[in-house]
PDB file of N, CA, C and O in Angstrom:
ATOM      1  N   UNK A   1     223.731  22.145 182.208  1.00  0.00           N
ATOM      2  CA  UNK A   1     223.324  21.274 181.129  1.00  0.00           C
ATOM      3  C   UNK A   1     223.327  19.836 181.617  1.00  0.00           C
ATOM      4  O   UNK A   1     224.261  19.382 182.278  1.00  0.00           O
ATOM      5  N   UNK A   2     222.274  19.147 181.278  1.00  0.00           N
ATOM      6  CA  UNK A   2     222.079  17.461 181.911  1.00  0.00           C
ATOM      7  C   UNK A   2     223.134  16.859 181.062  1.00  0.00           C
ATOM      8  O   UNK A   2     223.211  17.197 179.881  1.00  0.00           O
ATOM      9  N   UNK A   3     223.824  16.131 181.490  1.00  0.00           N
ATOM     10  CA  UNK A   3     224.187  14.951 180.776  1.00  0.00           C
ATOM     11  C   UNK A   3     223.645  13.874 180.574  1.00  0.00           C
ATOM     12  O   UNK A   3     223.341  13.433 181.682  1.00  0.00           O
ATOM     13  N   UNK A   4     223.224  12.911 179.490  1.00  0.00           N
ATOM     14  CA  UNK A   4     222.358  12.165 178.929  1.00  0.00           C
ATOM     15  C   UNK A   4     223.062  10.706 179.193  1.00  0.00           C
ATOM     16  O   UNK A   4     224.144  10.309 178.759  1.00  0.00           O
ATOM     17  N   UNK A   5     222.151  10.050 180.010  1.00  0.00           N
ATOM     18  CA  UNK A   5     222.777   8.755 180.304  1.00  0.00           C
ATOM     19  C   UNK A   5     222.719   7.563 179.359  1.00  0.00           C
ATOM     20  O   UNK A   5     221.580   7.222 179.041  1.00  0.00           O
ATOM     21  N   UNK A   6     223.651   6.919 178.890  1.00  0.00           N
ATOM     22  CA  UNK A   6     223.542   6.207 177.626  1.00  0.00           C
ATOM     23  C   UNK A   6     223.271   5.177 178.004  1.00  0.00           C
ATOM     24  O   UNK A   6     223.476   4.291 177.174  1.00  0.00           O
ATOM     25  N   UNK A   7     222.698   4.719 179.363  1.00  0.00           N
ATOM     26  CA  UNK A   7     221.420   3.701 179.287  1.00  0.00           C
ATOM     27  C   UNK A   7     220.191   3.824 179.032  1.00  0.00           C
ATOM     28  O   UNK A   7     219.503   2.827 178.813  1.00  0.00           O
ATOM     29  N   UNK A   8     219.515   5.489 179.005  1.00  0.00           N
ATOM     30  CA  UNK A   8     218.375   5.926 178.965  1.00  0.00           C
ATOM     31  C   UNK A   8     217.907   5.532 177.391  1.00  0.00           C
ATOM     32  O   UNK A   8     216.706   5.458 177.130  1.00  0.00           O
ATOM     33  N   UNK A   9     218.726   5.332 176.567  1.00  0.00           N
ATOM     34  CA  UNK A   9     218.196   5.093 175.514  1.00  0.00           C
ATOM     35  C   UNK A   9     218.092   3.078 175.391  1.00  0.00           C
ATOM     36  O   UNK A   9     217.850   2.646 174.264  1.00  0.00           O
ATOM     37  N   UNK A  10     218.199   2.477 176.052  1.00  0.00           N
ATOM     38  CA  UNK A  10     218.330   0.854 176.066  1.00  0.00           C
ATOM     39  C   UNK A  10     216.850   0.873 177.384  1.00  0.00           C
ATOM     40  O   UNK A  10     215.886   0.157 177.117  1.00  0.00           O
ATOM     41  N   UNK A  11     216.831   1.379 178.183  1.00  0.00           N
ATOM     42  CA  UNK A  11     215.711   1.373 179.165  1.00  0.00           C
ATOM     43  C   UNK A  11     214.680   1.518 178.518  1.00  0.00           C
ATOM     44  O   UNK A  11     213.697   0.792 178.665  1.00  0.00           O
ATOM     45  N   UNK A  12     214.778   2.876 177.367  1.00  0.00           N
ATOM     46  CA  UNK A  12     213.237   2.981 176.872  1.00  0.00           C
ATOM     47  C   UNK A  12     213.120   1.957 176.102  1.00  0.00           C
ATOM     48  O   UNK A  12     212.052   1.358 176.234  1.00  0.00           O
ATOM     49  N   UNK A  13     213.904   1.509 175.279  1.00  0.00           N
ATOM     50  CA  UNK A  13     213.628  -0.324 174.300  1.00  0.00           C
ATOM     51  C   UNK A  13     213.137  -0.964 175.236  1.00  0.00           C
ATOM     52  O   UNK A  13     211.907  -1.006 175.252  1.00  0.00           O
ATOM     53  N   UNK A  14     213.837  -1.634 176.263  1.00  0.00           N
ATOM     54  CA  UNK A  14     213.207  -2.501 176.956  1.00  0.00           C
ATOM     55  C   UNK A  14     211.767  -2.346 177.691  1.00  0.00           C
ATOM     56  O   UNK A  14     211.036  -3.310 177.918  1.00  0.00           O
ATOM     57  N   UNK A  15     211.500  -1.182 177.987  1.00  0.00           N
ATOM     58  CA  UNK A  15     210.265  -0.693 178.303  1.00  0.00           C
ATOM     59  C   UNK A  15     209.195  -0.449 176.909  1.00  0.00           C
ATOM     60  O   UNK A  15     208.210   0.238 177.179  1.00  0.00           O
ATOM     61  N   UNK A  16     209.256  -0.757 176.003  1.00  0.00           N
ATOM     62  CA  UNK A  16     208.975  -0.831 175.014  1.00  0.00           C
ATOM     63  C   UNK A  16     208.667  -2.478 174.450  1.00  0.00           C
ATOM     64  O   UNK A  16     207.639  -3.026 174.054  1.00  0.00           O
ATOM     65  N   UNK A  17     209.739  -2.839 174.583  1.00  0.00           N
ATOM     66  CA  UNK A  17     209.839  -4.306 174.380  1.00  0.00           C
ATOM     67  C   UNK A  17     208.497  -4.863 175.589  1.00  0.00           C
ATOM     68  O   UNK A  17     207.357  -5.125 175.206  1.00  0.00           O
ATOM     69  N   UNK A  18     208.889  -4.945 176.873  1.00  0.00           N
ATOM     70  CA  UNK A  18     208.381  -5.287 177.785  1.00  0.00           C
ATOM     71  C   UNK A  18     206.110  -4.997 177.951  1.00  0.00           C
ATOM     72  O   UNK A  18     205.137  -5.470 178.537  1.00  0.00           O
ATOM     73  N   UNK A  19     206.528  -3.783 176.828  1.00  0.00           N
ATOM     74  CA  UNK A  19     205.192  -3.379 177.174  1.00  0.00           C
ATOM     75  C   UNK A  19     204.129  -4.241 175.962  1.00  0.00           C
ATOM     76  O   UNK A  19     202.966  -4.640 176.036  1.00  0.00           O
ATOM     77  N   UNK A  20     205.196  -4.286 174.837  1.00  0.00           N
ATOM     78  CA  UNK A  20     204.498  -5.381 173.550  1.00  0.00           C
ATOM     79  C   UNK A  20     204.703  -6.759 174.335  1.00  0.00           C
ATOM     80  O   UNK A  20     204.322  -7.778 173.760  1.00  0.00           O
ATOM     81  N   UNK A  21     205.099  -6.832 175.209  1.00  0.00           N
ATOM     82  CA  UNK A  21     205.033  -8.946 175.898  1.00  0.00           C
ATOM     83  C   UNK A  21     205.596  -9.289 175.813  1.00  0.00           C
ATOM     84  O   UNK A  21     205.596 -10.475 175.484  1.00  0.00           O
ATOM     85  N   UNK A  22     207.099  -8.306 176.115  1.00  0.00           N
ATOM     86  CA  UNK A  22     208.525  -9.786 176.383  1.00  0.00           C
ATOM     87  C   UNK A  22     208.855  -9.525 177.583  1.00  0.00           C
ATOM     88  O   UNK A  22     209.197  -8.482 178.140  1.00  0.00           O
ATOM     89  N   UNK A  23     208.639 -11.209 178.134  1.00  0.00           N
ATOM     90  CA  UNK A  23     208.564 -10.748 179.545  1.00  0.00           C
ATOM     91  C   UNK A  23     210.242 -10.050 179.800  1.00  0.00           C
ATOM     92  O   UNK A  23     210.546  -8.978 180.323  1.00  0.00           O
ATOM     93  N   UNK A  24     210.967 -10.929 179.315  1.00  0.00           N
ATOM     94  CA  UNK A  24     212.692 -11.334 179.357  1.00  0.00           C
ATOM     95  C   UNK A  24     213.049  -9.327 179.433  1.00  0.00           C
ATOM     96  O   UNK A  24     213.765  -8.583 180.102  1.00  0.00           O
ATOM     97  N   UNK A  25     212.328  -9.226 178.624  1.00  0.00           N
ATOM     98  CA  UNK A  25     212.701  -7.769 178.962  1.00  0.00           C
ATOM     99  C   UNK A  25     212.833  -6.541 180.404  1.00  0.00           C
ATOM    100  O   UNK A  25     213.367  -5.449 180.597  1.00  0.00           O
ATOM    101  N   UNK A  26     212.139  -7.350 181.040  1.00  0.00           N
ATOM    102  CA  UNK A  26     212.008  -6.874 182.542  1.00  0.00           C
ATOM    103  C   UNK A  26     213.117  -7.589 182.940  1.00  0.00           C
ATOM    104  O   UNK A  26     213.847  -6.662 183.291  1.00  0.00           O
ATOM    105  N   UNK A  27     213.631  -8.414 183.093  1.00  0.00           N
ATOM    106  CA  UNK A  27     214.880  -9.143 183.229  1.00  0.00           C
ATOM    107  C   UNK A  27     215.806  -8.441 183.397  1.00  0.00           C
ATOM    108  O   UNK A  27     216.268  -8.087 184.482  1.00  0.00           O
ATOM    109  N   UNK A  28     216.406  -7.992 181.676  1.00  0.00           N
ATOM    110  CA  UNK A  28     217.062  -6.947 181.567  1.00  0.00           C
ATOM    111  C   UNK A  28     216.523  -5.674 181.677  1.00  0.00           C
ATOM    112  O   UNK A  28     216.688  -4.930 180.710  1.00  0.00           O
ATOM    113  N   UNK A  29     215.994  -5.312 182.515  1.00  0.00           N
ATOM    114  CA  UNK A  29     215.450  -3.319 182.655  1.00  0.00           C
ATOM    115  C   UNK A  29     216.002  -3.521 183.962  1.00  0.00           C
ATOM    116  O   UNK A  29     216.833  -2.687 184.323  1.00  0.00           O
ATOM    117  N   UNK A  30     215.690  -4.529 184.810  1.00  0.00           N
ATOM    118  CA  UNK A  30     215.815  -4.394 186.706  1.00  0.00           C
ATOM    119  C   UNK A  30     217.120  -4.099 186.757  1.00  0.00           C
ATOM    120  O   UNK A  30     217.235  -2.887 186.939  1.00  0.00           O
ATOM    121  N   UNK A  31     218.311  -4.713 186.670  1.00  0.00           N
ATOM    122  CA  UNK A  31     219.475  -4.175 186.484  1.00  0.00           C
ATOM    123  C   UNK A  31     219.892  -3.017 186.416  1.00  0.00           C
ATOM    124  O   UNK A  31     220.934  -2.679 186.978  1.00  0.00           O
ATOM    125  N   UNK A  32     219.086  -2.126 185.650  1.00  0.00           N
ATOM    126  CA  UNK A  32     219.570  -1.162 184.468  1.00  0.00           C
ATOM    127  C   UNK A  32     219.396   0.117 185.405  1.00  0.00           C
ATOM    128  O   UNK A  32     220.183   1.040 185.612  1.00  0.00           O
ATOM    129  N   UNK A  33     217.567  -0.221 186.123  1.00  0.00           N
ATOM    130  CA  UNK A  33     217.086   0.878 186.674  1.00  0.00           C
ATOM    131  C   UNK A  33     216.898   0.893 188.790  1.00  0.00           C
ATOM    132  O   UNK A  33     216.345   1.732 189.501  1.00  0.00           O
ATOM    133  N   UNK A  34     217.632  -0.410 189.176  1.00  0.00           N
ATOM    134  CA  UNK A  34     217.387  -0.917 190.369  1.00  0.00           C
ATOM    135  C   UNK A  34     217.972  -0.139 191.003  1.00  0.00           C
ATOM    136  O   UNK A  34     217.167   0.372 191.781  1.00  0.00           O
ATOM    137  N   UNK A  35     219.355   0.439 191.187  1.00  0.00           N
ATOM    138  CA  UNK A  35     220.156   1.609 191.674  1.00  0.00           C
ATOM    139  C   UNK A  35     219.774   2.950 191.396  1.00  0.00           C
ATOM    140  O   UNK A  35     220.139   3.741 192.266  1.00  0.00           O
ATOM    141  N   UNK A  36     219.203   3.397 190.525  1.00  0.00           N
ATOM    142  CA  UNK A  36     218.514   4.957 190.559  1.00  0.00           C
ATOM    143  C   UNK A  36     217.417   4.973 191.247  1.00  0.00           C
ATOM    144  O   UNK A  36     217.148   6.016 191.843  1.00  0.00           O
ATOM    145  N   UNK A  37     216.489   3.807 191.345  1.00  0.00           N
ATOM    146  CA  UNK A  37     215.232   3.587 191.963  1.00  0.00           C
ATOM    147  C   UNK A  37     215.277   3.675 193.166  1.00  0.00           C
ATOM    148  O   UNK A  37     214.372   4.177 193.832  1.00  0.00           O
ATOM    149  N   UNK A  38     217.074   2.871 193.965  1.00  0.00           N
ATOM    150  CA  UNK A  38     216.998   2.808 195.099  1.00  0.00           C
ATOM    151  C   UNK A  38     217.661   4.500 195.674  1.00  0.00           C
ATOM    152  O   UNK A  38     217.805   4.767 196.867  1.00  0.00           O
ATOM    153  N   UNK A  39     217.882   5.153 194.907  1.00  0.00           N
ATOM    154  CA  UNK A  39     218.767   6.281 195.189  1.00  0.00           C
ATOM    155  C   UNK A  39     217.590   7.429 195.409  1.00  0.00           C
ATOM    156  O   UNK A  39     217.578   8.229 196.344  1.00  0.00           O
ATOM    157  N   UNK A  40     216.665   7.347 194.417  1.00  0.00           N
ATOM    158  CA  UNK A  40     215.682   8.122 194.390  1.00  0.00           C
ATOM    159  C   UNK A  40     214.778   7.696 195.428  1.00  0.00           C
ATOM    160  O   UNK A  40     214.030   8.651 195.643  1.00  0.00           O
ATOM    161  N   UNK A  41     214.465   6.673 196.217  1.00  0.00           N
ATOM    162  CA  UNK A  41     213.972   6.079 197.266  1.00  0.00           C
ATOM    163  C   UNK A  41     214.842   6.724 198.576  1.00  0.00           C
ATOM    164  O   UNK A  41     214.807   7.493 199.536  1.00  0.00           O
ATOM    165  N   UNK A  42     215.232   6.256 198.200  1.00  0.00           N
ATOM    166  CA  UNK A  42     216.468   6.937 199.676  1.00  0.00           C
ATOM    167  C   UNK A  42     216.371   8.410 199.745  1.00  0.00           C
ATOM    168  O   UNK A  42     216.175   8.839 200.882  1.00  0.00           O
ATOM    169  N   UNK A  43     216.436   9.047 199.060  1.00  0.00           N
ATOM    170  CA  UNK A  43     216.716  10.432 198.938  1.00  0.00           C
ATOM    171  C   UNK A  43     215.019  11.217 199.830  1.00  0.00           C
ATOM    172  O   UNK A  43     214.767  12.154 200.588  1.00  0.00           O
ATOM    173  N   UNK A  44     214.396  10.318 199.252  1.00  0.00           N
ATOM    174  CA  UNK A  44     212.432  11.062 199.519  1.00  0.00           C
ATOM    175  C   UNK A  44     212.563  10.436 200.991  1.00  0.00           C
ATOM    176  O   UNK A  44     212.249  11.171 201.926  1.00  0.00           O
ATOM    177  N   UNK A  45     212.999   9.149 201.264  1.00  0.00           N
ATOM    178  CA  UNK A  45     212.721   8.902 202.512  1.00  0.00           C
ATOM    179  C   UNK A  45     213.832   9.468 203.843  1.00  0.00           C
ATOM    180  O   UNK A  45     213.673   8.988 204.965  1.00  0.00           O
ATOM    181  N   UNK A  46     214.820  10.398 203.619  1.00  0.00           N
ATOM    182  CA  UNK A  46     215.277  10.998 204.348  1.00  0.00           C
ATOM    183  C   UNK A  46     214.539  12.044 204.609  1.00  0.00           C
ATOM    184  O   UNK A  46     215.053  12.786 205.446  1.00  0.00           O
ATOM    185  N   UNK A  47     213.476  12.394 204.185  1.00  0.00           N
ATOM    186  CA  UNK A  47     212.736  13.542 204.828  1.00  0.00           C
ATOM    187  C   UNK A  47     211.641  12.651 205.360  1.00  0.00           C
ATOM    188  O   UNK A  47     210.700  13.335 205.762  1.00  0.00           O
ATOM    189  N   UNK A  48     211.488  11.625 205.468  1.00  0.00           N
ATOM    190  CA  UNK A  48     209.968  11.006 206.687  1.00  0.00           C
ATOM    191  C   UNK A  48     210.984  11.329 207.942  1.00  0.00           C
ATOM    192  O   UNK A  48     212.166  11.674 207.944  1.00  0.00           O
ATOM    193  N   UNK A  49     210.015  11.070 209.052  1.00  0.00           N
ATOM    194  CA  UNK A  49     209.704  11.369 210.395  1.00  0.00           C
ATOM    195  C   UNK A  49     211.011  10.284 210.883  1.00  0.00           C
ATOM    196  O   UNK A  49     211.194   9.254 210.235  1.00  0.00           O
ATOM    197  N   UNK A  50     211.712  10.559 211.845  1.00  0.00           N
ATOM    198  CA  UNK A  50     213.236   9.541 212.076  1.00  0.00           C
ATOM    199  C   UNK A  50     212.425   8.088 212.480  1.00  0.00           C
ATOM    200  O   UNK A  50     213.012   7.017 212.318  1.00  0.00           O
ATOM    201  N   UNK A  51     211.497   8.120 212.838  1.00  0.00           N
ATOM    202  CA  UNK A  51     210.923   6.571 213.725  1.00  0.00           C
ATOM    203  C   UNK A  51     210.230   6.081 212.405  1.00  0.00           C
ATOM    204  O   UNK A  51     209.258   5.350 212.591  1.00  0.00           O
ATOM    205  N   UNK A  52     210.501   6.305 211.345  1.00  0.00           N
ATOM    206  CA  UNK A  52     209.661   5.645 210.233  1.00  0.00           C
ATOM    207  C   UNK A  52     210.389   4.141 210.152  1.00  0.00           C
ATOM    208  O   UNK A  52     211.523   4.140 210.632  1.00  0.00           O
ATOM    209  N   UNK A  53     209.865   2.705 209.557  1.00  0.00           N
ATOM    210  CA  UNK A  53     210.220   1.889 209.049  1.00  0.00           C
ATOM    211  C   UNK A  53     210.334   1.295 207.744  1.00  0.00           C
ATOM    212  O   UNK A  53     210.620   0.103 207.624  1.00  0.00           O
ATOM    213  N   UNK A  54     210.080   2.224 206.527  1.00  0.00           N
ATOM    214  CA  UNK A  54     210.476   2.204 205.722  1.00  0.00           C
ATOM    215  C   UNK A  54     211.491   2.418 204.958  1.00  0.00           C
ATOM    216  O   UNK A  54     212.056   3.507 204.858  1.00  0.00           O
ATOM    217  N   UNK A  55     211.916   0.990 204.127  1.00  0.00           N
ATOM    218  CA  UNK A  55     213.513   0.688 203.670  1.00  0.00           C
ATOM    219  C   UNK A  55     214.015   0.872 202.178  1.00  0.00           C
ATOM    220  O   UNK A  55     214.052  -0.210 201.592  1.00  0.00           O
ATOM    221  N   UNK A  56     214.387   1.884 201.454  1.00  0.00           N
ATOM    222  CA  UNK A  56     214.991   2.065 200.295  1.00  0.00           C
ATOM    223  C   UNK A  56     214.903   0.525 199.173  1.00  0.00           C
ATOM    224  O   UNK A  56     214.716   0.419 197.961  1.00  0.00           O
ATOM    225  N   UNK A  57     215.064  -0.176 199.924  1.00  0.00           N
ATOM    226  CA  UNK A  57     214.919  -1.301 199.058  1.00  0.00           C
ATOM    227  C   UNK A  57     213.455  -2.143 199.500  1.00  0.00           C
ATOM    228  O   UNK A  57     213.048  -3.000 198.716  1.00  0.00           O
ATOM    229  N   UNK A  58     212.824  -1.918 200.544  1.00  0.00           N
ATOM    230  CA  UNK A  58     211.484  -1.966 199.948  1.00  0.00           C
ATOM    231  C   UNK A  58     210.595  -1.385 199.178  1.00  0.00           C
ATOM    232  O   UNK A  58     209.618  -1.892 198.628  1.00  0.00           O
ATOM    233  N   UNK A  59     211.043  -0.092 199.155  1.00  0.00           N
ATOM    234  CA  UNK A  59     210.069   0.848 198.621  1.00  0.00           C
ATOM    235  C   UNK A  59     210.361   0.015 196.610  1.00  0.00           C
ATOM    236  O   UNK A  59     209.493  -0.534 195.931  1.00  0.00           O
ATOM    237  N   UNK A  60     211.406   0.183 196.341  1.00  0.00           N
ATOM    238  CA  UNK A  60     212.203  -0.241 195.355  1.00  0.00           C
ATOM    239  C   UNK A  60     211.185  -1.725 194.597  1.00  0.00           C
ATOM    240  O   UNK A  60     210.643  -2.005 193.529  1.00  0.00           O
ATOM    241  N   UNK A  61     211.374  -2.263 195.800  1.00  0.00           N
ATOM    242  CA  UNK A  61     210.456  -4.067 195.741  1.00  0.00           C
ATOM    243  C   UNK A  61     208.931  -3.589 195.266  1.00  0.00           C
ATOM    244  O   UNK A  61     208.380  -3.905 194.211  1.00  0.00           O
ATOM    245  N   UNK A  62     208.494  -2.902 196.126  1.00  0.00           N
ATOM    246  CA  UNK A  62     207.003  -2.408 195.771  1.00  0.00           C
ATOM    247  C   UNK A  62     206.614  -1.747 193.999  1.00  0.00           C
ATOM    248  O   UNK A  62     205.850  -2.058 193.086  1.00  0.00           O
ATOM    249  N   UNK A  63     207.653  -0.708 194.257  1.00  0.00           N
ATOM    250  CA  UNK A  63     207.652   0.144 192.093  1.00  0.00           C
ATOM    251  C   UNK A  63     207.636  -1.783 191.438  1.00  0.00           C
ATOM    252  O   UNK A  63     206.470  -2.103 191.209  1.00  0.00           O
ATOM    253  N   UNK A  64     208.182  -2.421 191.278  1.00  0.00           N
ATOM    254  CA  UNK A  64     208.588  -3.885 190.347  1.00  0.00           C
ATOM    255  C   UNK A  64     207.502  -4.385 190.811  1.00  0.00           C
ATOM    256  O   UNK A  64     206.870  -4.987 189.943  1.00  0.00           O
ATOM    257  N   UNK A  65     206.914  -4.380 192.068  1.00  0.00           N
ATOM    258  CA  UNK A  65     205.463  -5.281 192.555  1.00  0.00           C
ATOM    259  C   UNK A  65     203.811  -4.545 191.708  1.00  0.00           C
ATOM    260  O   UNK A  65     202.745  -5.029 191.328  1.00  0.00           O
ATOM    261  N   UNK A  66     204.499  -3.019 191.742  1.00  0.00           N
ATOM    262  CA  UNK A  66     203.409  -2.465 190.958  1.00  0.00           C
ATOM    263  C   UNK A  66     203.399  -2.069 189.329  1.00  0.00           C
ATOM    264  O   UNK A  66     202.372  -1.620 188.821  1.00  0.00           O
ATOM    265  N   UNK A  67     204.437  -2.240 188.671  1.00  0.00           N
ATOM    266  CA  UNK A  67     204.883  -2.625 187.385  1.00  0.00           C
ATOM    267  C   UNK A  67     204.522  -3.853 186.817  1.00  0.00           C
ATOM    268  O   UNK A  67     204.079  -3.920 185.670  1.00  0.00           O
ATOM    269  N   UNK A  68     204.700  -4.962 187.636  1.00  0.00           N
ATOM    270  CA  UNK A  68     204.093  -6.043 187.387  1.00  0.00           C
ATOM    271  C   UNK A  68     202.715  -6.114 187.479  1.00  0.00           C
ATOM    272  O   UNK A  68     202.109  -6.585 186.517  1.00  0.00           O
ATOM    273  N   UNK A  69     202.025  -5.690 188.577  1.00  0.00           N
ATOM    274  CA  UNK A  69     200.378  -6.084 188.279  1.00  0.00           C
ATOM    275  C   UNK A  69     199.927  -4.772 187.024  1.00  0.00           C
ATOM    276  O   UNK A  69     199.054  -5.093 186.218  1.00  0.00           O
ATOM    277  N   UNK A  70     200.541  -3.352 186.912  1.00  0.00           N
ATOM    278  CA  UNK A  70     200.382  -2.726 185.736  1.00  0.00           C
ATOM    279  C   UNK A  70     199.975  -3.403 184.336  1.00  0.00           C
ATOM    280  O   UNK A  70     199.008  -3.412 183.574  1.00  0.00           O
ATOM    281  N   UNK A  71     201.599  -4.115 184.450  1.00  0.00           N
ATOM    282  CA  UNK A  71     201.313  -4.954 182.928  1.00  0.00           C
ATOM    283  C   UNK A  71     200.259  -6.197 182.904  1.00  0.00           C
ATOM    284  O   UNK A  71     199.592  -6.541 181.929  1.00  0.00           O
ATOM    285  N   UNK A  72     200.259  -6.861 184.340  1.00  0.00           N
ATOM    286  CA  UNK A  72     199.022  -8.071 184.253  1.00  0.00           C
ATOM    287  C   UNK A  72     197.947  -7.109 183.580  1.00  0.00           C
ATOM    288  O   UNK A  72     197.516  -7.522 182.503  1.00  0.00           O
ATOM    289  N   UNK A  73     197.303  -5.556 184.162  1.00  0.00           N
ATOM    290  CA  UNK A  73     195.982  -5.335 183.840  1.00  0.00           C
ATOM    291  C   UNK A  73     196.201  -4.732 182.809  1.00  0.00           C
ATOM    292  O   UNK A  73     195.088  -4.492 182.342  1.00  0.00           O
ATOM    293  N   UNK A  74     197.341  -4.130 181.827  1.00  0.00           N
ATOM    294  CA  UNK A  74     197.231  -3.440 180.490  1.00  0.00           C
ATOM    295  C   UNK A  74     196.100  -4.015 179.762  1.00  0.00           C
ATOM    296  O   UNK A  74     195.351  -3.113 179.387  1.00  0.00           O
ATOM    297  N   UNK A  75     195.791  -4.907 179.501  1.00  0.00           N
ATOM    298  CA  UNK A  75     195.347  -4.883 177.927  1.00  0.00           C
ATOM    299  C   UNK A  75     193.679  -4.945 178.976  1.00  0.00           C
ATOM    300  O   UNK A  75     192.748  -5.016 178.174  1.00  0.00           O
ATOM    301  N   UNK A  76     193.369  -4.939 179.857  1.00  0.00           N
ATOM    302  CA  UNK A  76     192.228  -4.224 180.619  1.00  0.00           C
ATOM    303  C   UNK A  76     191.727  -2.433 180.879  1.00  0.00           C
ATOM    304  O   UNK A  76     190.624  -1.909 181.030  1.00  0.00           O
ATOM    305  N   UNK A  77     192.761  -2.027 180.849  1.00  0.00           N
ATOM    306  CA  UNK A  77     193.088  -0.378 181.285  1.00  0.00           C
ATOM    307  C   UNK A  77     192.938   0.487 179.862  1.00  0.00           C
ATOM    308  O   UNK A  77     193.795   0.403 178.982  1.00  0.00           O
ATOM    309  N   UNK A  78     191.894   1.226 179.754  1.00  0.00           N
ATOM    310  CA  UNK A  78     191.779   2.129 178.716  1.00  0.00           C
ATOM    311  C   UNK A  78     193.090   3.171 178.649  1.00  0.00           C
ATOM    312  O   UNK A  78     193.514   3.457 179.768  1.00  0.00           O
ATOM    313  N   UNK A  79     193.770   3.755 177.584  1.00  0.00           N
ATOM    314  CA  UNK A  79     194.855   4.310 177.766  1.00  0.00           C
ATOM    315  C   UNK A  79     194.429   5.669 178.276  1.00  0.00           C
ATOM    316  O   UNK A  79     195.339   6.357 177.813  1.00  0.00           O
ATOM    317  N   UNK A  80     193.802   6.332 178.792  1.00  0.00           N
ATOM    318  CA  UNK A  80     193.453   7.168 179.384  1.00  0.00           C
ATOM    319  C   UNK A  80     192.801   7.364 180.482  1.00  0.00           C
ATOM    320  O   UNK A  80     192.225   8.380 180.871  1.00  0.00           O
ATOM    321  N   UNK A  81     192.952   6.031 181.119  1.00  0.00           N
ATOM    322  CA  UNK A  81     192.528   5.848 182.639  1.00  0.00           C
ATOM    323  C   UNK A  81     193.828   5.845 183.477  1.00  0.00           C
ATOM    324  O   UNK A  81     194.982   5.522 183.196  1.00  0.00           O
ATOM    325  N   UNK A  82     193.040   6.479 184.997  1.00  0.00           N
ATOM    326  CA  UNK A  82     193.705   7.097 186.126  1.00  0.00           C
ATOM    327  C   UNK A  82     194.315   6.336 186.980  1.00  0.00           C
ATOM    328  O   UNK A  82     195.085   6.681 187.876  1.00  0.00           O
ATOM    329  N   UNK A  83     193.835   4.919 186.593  1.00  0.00           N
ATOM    330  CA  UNK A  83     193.384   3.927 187.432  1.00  0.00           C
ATOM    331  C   UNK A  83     195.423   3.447 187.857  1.00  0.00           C
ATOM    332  O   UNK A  83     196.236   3.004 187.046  1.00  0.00           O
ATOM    333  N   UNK A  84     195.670   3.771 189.395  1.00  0.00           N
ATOM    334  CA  UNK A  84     196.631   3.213 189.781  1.00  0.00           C
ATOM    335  C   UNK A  84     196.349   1.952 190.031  1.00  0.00           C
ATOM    336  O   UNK A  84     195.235   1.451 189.877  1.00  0.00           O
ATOM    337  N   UNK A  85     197.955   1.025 190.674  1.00  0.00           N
ATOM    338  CA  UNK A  85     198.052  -0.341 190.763  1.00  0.00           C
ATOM    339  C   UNK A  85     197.709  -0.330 192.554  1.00  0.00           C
ATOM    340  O   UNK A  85     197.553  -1.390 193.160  1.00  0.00           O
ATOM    341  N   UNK A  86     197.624   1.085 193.269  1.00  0.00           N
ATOM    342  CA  UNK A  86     196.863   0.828 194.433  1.00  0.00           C
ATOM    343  C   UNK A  86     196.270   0.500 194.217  1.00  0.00           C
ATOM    344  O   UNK A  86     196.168  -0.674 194.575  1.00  0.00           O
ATOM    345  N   UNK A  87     195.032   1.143 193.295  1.00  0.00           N
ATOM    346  CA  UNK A  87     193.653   1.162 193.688  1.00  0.00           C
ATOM    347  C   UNK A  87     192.946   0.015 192.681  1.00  0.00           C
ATOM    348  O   UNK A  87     191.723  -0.119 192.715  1.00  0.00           O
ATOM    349  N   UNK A  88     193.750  -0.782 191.809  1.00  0.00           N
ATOM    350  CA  UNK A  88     193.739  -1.670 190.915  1.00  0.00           C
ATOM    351  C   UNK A  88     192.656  -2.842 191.512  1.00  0.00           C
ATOM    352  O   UNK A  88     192.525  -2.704 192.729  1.00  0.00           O
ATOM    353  N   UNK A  89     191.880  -3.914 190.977  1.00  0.00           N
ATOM    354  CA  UNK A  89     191.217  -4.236 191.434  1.00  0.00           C
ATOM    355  C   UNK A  89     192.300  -5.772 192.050  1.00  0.00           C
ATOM    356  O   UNK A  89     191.800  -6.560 192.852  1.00  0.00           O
ATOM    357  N   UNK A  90     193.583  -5.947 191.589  1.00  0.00           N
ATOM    358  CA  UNK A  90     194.326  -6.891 191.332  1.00  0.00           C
ATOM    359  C   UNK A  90     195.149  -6.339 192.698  1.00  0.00           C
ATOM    360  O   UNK A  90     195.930  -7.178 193.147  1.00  0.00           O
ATOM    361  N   UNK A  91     195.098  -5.086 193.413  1.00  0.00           N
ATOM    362  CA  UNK A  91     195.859  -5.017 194.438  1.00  0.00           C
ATOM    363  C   UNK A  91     194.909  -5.077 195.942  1.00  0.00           C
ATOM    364  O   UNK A  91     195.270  -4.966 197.114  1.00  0.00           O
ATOM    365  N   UNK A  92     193.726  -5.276 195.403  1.00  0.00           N
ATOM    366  CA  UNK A  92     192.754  -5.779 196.855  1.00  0.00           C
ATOM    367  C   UNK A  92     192.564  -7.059 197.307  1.00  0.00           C
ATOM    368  O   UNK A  92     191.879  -7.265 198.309  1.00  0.00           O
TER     369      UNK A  92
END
């Protein structure tokens, strides 16, 4: 049985908050979610190739680099488009 983390319910507000236009709300989410992000980073990148140079806390930097241009293009992005923040026209 999962145990239910009693930040998961303050993350989705702020992701909520954040998504109606407060910025301040990303503020408080990075905190909240920066250590699972980096854990879950770490974890995928112990299976690349040993000579890789990719760093748990870059990968980490990049999700917040692509969250951010996300929300720059929301109110551009039909809610049923595919369209990642790779392939975004804001990441060329």
């Amino acid at each position: 049985m999962k145990v239910a983390n009693p930040a998961q319910g303050e993350i989705t507000q702020l992701l909520s908050r954040w998504e109606r236009g407060e910025p301040e709300a990303l503020e408080s989410l990075a905190p909240l979610v920066y250590d699972q992000l980096r854990a879950i980073a770490q974890g995928f990148l112990r299976n690349e190739r040993p000579d890789h140079t990719l760093q748990p806390t870059a990968v980490v930097n990049e999700v917040f680099l692509d969250l951010l241009r996300l929300r720059r293009l929301a109110p551009t992005i039909a809610p049923t488009s595919s369209l990642s923040p790779r392939n975004s026209p804001a990441a060329c």
